[in-house]
C-alpha positions in Angstrom: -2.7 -33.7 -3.1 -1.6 -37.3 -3.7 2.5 -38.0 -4.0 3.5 -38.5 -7.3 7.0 -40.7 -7.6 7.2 -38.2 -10.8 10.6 -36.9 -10.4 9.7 -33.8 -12.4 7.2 -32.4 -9.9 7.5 -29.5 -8.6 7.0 -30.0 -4.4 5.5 -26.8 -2.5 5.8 -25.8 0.8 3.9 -23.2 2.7 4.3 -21.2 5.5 1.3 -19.7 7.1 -2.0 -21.3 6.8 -4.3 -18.2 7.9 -6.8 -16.1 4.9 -4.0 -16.1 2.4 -2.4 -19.2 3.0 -5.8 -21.2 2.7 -6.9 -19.4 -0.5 -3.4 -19.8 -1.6 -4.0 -24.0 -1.2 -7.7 -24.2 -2.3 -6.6 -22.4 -5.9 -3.6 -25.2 -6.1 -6.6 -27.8 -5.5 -9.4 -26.2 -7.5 -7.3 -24.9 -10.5 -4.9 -27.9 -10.8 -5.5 -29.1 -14.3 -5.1 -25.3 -15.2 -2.1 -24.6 -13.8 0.1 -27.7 -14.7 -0.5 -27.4 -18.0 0.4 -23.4 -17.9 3.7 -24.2 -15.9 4.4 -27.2 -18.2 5.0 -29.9 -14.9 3.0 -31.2 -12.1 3.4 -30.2 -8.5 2.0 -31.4 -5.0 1.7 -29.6 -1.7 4.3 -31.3 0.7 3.6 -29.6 4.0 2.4 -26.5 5.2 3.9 -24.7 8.2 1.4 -23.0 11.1 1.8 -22.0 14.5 -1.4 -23.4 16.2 -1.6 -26.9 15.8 -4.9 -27.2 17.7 -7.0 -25.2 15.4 -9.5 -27.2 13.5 -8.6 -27.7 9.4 -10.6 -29.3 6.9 -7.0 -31.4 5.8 -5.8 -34.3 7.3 -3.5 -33.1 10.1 -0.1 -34.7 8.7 -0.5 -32.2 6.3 0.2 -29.8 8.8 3.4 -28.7 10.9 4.5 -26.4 13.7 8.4 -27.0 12.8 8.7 -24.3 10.5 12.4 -24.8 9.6 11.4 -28.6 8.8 9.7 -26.9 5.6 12.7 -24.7 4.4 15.1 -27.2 5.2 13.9 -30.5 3.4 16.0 -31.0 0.8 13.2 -32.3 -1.5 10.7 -29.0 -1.3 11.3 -26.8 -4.4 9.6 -23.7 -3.5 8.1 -22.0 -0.5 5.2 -19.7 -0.1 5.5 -17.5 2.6 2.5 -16.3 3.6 3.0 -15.4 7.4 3.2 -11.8 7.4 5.7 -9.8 9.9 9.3 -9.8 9.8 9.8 -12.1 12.3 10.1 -15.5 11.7 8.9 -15.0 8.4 12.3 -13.1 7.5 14.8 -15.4 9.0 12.5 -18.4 7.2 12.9 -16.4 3.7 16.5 -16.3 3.7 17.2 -19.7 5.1 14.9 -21.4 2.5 17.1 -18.8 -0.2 20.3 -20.4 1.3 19.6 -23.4 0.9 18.9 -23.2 -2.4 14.5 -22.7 -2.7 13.1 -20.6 -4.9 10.0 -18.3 -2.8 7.1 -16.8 -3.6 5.8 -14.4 -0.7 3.0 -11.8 0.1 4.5 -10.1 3.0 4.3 -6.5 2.5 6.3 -5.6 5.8 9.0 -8.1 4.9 9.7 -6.9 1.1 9.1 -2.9 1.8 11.9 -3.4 5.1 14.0 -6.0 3.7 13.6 -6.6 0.0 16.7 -4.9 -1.3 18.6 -7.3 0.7 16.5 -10.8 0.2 16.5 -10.1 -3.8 19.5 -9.7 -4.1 20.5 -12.5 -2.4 18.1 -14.8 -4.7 19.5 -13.5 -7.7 23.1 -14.6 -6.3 21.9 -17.8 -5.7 20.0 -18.2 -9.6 16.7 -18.3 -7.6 13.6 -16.3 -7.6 12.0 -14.1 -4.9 8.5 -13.5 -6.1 5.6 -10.7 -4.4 3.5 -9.4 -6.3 0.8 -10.4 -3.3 2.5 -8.2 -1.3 1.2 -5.0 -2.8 -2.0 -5.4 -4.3 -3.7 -8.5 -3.6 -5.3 -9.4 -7.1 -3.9 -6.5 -8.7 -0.9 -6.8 -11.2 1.5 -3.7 -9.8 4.8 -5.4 -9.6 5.3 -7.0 -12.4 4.4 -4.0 -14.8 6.6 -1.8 -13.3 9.8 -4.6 -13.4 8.6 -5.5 -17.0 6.2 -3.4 -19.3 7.3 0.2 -17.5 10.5 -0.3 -16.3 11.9 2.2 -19.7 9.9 5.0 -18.9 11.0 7.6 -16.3 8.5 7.3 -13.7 7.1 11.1 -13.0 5.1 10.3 -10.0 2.8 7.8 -8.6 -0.3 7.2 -6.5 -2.3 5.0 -5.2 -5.3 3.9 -3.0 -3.6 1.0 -1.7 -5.6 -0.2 1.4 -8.9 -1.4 1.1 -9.8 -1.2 4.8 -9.3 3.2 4.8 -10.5 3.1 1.3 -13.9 1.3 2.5 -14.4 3.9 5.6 -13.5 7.0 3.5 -16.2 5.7 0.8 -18.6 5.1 3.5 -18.6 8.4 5.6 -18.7 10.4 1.9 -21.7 8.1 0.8 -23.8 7.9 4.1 -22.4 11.2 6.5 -21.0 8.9 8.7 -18.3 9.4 11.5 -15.0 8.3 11.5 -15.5 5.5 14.5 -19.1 4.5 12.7 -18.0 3.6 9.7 -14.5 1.6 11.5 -17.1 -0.4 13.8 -19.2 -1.5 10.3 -15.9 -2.2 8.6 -15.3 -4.2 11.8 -18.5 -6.4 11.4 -18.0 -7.1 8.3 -14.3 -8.2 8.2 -12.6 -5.6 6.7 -10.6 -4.2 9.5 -9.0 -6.2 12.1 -10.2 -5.6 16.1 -6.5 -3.7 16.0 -7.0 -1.5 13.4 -3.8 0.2 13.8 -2.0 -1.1 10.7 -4.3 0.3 8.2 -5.9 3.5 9.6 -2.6 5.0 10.9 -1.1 4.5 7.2 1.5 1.5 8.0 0.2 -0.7 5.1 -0.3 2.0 2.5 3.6 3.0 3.6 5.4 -0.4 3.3 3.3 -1.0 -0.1 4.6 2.5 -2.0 8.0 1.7 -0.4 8.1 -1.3 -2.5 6.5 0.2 -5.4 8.9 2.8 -5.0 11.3 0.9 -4.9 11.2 -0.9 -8.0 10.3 2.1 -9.9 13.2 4.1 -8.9 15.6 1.3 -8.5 16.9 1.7 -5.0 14.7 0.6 -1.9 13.3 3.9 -0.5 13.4 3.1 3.0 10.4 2.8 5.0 11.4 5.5 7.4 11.7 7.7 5.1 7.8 7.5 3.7 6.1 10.6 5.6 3.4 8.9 6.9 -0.5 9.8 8.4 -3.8 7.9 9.0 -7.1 8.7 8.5 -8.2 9.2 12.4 -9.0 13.0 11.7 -11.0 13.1 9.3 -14.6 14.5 9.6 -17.6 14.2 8.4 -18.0 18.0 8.4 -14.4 18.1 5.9 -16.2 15.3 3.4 -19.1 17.9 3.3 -16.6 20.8 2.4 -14.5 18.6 0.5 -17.7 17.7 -1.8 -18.8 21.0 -1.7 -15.6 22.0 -3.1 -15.7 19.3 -6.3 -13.2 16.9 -4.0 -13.0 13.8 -2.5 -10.8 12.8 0.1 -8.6 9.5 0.2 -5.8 7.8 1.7 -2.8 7.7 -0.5 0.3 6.6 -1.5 2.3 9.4 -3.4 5.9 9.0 -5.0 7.9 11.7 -7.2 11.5 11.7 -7.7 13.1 15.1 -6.3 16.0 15.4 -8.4 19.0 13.0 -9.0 19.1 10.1 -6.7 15.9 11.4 -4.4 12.5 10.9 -4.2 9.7 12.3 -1.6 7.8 9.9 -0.7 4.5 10.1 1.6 1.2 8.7 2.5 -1.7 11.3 4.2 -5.4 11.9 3.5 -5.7 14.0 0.6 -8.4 16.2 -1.4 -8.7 15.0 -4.8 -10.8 16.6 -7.9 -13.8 14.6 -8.3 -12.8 14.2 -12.4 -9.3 12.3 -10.8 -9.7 8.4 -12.2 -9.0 7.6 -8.5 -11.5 9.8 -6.9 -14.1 7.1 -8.8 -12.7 3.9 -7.2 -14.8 3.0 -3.8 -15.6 0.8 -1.4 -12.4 -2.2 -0.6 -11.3 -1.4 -4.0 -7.4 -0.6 -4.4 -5.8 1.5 -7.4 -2.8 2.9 -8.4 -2.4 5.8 -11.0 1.3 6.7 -12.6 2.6 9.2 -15.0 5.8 8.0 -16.9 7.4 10.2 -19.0 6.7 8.0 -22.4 3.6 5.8 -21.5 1.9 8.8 -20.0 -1.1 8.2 -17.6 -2.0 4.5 -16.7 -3.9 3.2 -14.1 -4.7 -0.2 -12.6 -7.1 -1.0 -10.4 -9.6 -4.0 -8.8 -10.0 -6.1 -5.4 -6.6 -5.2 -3.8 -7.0 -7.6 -0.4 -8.9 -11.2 0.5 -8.3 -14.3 0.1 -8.9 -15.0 -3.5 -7.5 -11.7 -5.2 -3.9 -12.6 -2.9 -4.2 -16.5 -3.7 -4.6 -15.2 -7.2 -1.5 -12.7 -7.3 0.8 -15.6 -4.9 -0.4 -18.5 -7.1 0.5 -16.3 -10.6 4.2 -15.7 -9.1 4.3 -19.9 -8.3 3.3 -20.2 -12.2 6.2 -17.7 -13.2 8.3 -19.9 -11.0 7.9 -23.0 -12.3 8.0 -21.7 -15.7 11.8 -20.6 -15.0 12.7 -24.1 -13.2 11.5 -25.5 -16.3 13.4 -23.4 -18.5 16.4 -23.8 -16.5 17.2 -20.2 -14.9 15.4 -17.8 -12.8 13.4 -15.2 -14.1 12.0 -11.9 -11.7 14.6 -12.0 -9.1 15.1 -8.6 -10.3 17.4 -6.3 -7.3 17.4 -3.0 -6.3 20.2 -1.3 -4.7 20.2 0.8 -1.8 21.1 4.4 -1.0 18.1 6.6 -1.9 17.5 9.8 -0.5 14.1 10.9 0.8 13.3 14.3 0.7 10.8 15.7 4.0 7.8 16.6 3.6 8.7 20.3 4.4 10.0 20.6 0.7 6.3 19.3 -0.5 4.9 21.5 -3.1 0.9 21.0 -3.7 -2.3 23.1 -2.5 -3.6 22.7 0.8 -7.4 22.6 2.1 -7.6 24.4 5.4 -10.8 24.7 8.2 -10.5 27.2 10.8 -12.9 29.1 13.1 -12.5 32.7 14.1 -14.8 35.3 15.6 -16.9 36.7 13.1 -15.7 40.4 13.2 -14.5 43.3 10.8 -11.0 42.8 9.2 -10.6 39.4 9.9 -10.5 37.9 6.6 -7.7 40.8 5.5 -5.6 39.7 8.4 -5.7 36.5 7.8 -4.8 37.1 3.6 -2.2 39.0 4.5 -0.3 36.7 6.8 -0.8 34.2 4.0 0.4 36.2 1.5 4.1 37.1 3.5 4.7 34.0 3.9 3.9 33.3 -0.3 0.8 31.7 0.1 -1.9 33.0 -2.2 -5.7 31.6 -1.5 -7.2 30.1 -4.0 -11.3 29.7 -2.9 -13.0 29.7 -0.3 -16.6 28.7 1.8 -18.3 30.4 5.2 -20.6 28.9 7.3 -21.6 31.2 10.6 -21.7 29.3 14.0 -23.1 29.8 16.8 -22.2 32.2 20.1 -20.4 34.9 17.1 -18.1 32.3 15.4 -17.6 31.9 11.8 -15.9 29.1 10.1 -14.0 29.4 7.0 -12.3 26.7 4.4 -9.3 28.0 2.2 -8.3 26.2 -0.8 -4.5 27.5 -1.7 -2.9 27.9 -4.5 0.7 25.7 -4.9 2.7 26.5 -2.2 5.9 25.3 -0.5 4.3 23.5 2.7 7.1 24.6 5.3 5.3 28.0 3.9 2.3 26.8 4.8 2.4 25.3 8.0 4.7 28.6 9.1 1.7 31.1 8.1 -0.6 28.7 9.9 1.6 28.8 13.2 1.7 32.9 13.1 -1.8 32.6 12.3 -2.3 30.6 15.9 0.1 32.6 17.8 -1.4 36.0 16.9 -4.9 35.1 18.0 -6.3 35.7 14.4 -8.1 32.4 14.8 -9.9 30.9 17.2 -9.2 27.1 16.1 -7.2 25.1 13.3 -10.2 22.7 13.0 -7.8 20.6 10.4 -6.0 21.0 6.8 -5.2 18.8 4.1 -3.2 18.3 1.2 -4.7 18.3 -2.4 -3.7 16.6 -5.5 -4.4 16.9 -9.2 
């Protein structure tokens, strides 16, 4: 992008140069007619900021730079897109560009969900915007509703399918029968999960994206630490088979619901959903979220929540707003959140729960095991029986709404009496 002596141009740098960061520059250059005349001025790309300068680009090299606090500290850049990822450097970079005096537009999820209440509000003080929409669904608008078009409704609960990498291997061992590590190694192959698959199966994405949502929703940052938090690792093929037989699915979400005044419970687990749920339809890398507000009742969004075009798409909207407010002369989104939310545990979780056990297939077993249920308040709602092999049976409960410490206590005397042979697994359901 040629240098313009135009003194009204906006000047971009970025930070990061990887998926995002590329997809981020190519809509600048494809689009560019497009978006100067929706922001109302012209801009160019000054520099862009990576960490290995021997890696082969298709742009001319003095494009490039390894000195990453060159970029947030040159007076004449305007607004930095940081599209790094982590909390370090990216954080110290975010706040230094803030300081001295650069409006940002970011799609780091980890960055926002640990640190947000803190860099927003700093932006505000300084009449600048902090942008990051990117940072929770890719191509999907989710931040900006919930500052703007939802913020006067009471939000009742949320949740979402907000990782397209667990949402891709769920879809794929309900479609084909597959196995947990089959269906990984072909989201592998195709570039949907990383070698180190960590962040997204184990539920660390999913957790530091309904943080944020959270966040804005209820107006205080709920805490990372304080999202209840499991992966997808333990799922079977065997529970996808009950779960369909059952009229379920099961997916990874996101859930949110206040818990009173100034407390929410927030959590993300594998969970049984009815097949008639509007997210039980969305498949494959697609992302969604569904909320429930008190006035707007049910909405849901949903579309490609990852990749390099969807993010460029969501990072390159948020540069648009951006400009738009330089132009008008104040900042526009640099909305804060406070801090001190409670989080409730997930002990005080009240829902159904899908449980797969095997016992030995004798008289009176079913009766023993309804009537530790039932003194610990757990009533059973359906169930299936399959007989196994060597005498074994194995039986799936569907419970009616229960408190879970409930739950998991009548499961635990269950164990310890030798009712059961094996907790094969359990599951929370929604809807």
């Amino acid at each position: 992008m040629a240098e313009s002596p135009n003194p009204r141009v906006l000047r971009i740098g970025i930070l990061g140069f990887g998926t995002v960061g590329s997809g981020a520059y190519r809509m600048l250059h494809d689009n560019r007619e497009e978006i100067t005349r929706k922001i109302g001025l012209s801009y160019e790309v000054v520099r862009i900021g990576i960490r290995d300068s021997e890696k082969t680009r298709a742009l001319p090299k003095t494009m490039f730079t390894t000195d990453l606090l060159s970029i947030v500290d040159d007076p004449e850049i305007d607004v930095v897109l940081e599209l790094m990822g982590g909390v370090e450097p990216a954080g110290d970079l975010v706040e230094r560009a803030i300081m001295n005096g650069k409006h940002v537009v970011t799609a780091n999820k980890e960055l926002i969900a640990k640190h947000g209440s803190r860099l927003v509000a700093l932006a505000k003080s300084q009449s600048l915007d902090l942008h990051y929409e990117a940072a929770v669904g890719g191509g999907i608008p989710l931040v900006q509703p919930l500052k703007h078009q939802l913020a006067g409704n009471d939000v009742l609960k949320m949740m979402g399918i907000l990782n397209g990498t667990t949402n891709y291997i769920l879809s794929k061992m309900k479609s084909e029968g597959s196995d947990f590590s089959v269906a990984l190694a072909e989201a592998q192959a195709k570039g949907y999960a990383e070698a180190d698959p960590t962040n997204d199966v184990d539920g660390f994405d999913t957790a530091y994206k309904i943080s944020i949502l959270a966040s804005i929703a209820f107006g205080k940052q709920v805490p990372v630490a304080g999202v209840y938090r499991e992966g997808i690792r333990t799922i079977t093929k065997i529970d996808m088979q009950y779960a369909d037989l059952l009229g379920y699915c099961i997916k990874l979400l996101g859930v949110v619901e206040p818990r009173g005044q100034g407390c929410v419970l927030a959590r993300v687990h594998p969970t049984l959903l009815p097949n008639a749920h509007p997210l039980a339809s969305v498949n494959g890398v697609y992302n969604a979220l569904w909320l429930h507000g008190d006035f707007v009742g049910d909405v849901m969004f949903s579309g490609r929540g990852a990749g390099s075009d969807p993010t460029a798409s969501a990072v390159i909207g948020d540069f648009i707003d951006v400009g738009r407010n330089m132009l008008a002369g104040g900042c526009g989104s640099a909305i804060p959140y406070g801090i001190g939310i409670e989080t409730a545990p997930i002990s005080e979780l009240v829902t159904s729960y899908y449980l797969r056990i095997q016992v030995q297939d004798r008289p009176k077993v079913l009766g023993a095991i309804a009537t530790v249920f039932g003194e610990f308040d757990v009533s059973l709602a359906a169930m299936e029986m399959k007989t196994l092999d060597g005498g074994r049976g194995e039986i799936v409960f569907l419970t009616h709404p229960c408190v879970e410490k409930s739950f998991c206590d009548a499961l635990h005397q269950l164990e310890s009496s030798g009712t059961i042979e094996v907790v094969c697994n359990w599951f929370r359901v929604e809807g």
